[in-house]
PyMOL commands that place a pseudoatom at each C-alpha (Angstrom):
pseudoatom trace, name=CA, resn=UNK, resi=1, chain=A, elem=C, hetatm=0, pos=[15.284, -26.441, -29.834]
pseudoatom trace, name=CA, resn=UNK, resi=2, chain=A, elem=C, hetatm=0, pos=[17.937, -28.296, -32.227]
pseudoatom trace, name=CA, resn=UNK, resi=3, chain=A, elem=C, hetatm=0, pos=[18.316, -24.886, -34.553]
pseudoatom trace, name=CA, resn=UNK, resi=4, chain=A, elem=C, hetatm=0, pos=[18.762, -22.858, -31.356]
pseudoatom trace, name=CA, resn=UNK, resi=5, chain=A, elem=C, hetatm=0, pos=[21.445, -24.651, -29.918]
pseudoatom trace, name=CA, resn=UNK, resi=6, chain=A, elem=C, hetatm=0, pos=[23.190, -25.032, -33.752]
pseudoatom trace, name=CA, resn=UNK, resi=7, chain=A, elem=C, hetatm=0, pos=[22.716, -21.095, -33.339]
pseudoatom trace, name=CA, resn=UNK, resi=8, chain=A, elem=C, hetatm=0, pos=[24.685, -20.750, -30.026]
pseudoatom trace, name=CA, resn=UNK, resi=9, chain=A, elem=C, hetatm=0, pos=[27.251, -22.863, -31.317]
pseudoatom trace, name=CA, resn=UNK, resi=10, chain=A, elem=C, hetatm=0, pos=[27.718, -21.530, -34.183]
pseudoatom trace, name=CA, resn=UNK, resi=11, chain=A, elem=C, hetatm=0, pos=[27.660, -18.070, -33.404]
pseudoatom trace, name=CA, resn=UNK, resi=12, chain=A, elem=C, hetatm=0, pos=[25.094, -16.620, -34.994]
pseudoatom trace, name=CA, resn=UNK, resi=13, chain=A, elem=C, hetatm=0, pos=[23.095, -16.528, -31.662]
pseudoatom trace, name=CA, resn=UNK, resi=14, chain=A, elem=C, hetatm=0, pos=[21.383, -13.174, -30.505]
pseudoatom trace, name=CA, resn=UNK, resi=15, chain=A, elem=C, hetatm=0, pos=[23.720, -11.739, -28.535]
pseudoatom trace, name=CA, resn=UNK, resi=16, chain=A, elem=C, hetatm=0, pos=[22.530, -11.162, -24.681]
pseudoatom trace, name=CA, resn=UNK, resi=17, chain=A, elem=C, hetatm=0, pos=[23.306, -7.827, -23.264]
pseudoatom trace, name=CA, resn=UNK, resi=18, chain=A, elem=C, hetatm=0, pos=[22.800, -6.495, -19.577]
pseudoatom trace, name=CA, resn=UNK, resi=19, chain=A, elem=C, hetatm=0, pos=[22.447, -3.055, -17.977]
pseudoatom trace, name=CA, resn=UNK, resi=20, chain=A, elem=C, hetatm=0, pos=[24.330, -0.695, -17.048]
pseudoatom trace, name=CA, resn=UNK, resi=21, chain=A, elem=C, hetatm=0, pos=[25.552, -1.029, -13.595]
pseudoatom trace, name=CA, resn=UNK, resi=22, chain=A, elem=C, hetatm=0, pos=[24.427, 2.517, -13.088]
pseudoatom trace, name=CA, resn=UNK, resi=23, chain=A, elem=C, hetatm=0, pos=[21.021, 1.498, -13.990]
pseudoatom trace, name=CA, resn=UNK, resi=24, chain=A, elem=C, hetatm=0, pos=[21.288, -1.755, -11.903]
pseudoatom trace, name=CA, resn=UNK, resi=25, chain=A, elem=C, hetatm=0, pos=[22.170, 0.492, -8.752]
pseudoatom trace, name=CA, resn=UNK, resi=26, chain=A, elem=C, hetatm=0, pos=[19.166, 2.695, -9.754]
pseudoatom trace, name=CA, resn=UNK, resi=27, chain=A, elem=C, hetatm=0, pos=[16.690, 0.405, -9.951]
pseudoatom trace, name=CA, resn=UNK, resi=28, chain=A, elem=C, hetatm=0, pos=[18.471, -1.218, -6.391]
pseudoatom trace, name=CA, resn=UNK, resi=29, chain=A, elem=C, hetatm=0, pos=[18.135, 2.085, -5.053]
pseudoatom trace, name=CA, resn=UNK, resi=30, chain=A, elem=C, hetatm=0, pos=[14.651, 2.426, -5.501]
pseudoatom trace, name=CA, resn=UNK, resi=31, chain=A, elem=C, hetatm=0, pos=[13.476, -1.042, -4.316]
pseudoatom trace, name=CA, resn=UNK, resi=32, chain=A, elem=C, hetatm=0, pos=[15.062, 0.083, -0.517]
pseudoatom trace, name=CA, resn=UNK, resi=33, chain=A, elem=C, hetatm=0, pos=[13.355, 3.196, -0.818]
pseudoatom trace, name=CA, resn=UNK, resi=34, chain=A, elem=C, hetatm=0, pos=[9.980, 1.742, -1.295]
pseudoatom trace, name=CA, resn=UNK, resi=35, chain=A, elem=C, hetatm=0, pos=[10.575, -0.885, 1.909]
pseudoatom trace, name=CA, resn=UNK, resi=36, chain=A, elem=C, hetatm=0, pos=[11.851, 2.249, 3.763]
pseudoatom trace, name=CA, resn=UNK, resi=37, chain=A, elem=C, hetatm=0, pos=[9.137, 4.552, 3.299]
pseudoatom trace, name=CA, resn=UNK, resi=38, chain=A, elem=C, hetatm=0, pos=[6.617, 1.396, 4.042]
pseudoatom trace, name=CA, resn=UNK, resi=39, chain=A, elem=C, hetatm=0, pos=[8.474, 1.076, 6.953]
pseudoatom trace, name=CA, resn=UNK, resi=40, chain=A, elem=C, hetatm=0, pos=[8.241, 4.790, 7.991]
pseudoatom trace, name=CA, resn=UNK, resi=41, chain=A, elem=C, hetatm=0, pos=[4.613, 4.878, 7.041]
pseudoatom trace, name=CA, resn=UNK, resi=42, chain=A, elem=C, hetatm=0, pos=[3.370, 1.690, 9.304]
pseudoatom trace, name=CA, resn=UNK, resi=43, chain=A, elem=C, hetatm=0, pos=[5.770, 3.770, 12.138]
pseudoatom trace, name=CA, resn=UNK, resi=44, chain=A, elem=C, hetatm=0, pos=[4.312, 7.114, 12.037]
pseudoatom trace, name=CA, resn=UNK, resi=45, chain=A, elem=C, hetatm=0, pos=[0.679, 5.422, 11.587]
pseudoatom trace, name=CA, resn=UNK, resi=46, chain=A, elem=C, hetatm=0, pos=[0.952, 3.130, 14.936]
pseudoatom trace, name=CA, resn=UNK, resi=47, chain=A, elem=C, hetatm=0, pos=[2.895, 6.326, 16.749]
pseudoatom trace, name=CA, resn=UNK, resi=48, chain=A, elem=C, hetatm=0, pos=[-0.334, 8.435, 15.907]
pseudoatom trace, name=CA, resn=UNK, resi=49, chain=A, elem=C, hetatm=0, pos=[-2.516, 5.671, 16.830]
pseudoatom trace, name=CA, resn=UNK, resi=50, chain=A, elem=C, hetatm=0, pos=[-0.854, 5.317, 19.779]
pseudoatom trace, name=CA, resn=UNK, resi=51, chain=A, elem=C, hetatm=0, pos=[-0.849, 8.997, 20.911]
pseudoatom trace, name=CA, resn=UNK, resi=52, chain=A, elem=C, hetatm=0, pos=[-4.573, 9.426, 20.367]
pseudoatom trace, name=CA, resn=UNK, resi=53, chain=A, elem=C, hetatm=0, pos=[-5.224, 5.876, 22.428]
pseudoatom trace, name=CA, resn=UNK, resi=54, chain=A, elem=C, hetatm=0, pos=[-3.129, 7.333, 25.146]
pseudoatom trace, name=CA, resn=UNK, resi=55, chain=A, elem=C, hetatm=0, pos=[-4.790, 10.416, 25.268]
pseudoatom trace, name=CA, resn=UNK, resi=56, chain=A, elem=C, hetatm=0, pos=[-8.683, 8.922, 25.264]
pseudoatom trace, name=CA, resn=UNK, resi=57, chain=A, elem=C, hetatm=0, pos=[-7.017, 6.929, 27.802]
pseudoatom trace, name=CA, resn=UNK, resi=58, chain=A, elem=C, hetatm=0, pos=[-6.412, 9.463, 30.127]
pseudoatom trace, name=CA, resn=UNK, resi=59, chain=A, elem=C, hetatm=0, pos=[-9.719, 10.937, 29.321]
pseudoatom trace, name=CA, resn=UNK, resi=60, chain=A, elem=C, hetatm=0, pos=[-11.806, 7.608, 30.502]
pseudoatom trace, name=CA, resn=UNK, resi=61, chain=A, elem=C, hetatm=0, pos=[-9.508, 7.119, 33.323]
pseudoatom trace, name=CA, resn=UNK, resi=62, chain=A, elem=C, hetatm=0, pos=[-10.030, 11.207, 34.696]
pseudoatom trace, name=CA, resn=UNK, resi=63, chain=A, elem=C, hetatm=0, pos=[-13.974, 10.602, 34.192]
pseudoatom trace, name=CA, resn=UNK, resi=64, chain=A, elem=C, hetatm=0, pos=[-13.351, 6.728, 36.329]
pseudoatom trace, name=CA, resn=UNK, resi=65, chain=A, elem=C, hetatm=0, pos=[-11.612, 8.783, 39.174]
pseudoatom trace, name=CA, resn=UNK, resi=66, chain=A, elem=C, hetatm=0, pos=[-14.416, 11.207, 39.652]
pseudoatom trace, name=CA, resn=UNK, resi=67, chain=A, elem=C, hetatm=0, pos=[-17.406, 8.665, 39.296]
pseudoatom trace, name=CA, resn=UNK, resi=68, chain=A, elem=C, hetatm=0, pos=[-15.925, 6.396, 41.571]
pseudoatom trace, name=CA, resn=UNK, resi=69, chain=A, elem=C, hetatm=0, pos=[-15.218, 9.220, 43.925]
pseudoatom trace, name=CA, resn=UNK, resi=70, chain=A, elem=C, hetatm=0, pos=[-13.197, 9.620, 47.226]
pseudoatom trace, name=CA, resn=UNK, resi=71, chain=A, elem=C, hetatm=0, pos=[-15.021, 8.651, 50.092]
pseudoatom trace, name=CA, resn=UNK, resi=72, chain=A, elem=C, hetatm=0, pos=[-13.631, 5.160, 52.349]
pseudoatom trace, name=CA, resn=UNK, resi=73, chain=A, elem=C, hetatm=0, pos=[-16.993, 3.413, 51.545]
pseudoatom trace, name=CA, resn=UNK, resi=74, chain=A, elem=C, hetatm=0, pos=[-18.578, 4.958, 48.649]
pseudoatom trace, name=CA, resn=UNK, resi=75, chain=A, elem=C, hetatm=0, pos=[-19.178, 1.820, 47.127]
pseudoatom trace, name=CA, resn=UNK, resi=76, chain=A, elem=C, hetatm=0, pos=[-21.289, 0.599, 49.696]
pseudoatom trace, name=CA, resn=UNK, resi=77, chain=A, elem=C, hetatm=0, pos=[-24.075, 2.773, 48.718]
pseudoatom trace, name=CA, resn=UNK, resi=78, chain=A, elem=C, hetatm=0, pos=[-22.972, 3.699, 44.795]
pseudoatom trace, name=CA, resn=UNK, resi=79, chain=A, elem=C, hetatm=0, pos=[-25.828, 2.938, 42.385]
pseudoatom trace, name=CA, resn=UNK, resi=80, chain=A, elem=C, hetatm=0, pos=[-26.159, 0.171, 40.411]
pseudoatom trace, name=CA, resn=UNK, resi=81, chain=A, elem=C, hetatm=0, pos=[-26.408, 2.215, 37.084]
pseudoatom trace, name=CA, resn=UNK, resi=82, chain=A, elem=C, hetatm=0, pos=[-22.813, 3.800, 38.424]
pseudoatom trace, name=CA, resn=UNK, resi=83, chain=A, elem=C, hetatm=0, pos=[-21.270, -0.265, 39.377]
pseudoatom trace, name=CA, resn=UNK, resi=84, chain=A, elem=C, hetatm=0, pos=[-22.452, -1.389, 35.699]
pseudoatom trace, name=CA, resn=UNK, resi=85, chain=A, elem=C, hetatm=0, pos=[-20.565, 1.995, 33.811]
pseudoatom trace, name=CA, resn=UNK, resi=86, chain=A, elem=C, hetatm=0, pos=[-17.510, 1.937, 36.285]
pseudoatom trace, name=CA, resn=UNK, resi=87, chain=A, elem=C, hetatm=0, pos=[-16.992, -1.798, 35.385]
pseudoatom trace, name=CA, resn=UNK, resi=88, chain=A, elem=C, hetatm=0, pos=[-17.699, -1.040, 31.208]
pseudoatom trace, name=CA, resn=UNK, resi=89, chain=A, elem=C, hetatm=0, pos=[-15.312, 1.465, 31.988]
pseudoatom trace, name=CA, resn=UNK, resi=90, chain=A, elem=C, hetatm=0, pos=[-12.492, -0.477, 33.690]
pseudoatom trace, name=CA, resn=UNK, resi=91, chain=A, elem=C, hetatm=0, pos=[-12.926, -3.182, 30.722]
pseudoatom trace, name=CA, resn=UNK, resi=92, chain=A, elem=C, hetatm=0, pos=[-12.637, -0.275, 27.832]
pseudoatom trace, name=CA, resn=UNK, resi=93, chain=A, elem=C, hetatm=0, pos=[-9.594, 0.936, 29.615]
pseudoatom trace, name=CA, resn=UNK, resi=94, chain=A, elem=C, hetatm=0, pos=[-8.232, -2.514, 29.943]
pseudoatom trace, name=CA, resn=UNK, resi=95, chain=A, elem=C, hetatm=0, pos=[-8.962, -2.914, 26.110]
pseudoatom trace, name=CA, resn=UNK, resi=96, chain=A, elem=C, hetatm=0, pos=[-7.010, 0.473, 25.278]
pseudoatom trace, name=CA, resn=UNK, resi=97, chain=A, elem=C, hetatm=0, pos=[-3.831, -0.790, 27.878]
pseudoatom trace, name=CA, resn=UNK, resi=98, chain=A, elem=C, hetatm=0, pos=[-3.673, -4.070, 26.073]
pseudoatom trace, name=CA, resn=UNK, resi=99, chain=A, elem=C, hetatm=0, pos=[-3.594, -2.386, 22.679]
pseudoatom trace, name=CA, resn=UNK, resi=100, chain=A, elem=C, hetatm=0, pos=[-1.262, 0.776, 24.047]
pseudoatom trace, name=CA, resn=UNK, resi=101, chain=A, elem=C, hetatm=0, pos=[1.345, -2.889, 24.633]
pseudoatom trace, name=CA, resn=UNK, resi=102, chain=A, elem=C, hetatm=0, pos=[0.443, -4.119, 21.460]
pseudoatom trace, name=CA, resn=UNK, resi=103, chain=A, elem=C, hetatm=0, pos=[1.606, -0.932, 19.398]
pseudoatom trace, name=CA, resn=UNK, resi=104, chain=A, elem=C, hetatm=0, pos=[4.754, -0.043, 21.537]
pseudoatom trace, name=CA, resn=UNK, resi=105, chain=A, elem=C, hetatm=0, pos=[6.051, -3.581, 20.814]
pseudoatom trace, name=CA, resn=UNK, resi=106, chain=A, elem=C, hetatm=0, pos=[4.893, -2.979, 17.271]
pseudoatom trace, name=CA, resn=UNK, resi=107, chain=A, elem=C, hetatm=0, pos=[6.787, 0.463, 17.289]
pseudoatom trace, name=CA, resn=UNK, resi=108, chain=A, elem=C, hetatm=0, pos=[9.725, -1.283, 18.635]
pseudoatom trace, name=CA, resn=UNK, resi=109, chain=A, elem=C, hetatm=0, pos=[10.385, -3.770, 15.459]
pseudoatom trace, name=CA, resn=UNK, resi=110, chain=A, elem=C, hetatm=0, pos=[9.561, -0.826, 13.142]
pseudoatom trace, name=CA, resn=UNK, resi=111, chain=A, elem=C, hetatm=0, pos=[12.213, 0.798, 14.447]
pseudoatom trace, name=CA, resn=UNK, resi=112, chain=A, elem=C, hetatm=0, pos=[14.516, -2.670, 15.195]
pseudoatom trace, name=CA, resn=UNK, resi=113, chain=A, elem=C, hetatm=0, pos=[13.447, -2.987, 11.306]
pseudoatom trace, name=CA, resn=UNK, resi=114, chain=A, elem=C, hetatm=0, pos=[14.506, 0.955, 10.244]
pseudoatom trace, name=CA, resn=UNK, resi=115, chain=A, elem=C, hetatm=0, pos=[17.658, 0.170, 12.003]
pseudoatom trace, name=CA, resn=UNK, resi=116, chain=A, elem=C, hetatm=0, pos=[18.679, -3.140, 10.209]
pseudoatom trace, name=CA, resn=UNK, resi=117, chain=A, elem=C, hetatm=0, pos=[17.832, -1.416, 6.936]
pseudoatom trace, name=CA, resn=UNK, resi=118, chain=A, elem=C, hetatm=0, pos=[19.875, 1.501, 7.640]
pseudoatom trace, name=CA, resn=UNK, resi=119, chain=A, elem=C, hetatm=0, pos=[22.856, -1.110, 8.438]
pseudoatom trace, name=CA, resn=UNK, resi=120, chain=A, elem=C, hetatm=0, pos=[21.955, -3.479, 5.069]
pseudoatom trace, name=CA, resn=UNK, resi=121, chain=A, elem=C, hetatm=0, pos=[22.173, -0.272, 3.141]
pseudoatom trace, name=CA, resn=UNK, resi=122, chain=A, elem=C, hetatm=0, pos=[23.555, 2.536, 4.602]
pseudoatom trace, name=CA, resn=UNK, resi=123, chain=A, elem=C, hetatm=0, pos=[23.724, 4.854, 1.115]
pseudoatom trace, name=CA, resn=UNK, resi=124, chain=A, elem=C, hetatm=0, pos=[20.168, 4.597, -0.072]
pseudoatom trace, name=CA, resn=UNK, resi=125, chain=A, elem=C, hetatm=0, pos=[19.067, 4.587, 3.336]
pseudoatom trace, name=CA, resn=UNK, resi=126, chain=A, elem=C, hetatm=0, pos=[20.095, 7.867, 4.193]
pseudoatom trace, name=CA, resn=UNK, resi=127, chain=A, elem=C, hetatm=0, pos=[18.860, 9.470, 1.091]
pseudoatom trace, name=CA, resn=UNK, resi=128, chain=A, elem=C, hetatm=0, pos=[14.981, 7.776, 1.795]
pseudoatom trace, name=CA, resn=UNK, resi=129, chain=A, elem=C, hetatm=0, pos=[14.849, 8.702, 5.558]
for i in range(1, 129): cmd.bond("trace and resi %d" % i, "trace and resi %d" % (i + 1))
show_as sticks, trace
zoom trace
């Protein structure tokens, strides 16, 4: 430790050299990019997701309307077997509702996120999106 300070004071020191700023903005440049195209991945994944949910959705909730049918007191006489899949029904589409909220909130901050990046850095942003 002693010779390495006498080195720095006396000179003879190896001398300590940076980048480039070029390279600096570079290598800056490409950091954003990778959080930006995460960002755009998780967003196009939970829009996807959330298309197809919305869709089997509809689907369950076409087939609910028909086995429940239309008369005033259809359920009076409605099989058991049809009771027990109308209410596994009701809870699947409950399931699918809860997670429809779940991925518009999370497709909210992906965006509220896309958007902050954009105004943190505007120049790579652009180029990435």
């Amino acid at each position: 430790m002693k010779e390495i300070l006498s080195q720095v004071f006396r000179g003879r020191a190896v001398s300590f050299r940076t980048r480039s700023s070029h390279r600096d903005r570079q290598s800056d440049s490409a950091s954003v990019v990778l959080v930006a195209k995460a960002i755009n991945e998780a967003l196009a994944a939970a829009e996807f997701e959330r298309a197809g949910l919305a869709r089997r959705i509809e689907d369950v909730l076409s087939r609910a309307a028909v086995a429940v049918g239309n008369d005033v007191d259809e359920y009076i006489d409605r099989d058991e077997r049809d009771t027990s899949y109308l209410n596994g029904m009701d809870a699947q589409i409950q399931s699918g509702q809860d997670r429809l909220k779940q991925l518009d909130y999370n497709i909210a901050q992906f965006q509220a996120l896309k958007a902050e990046l954009a105004l943190k850095f505007p120049e790579v942003v652009i180029e990435a999106l």
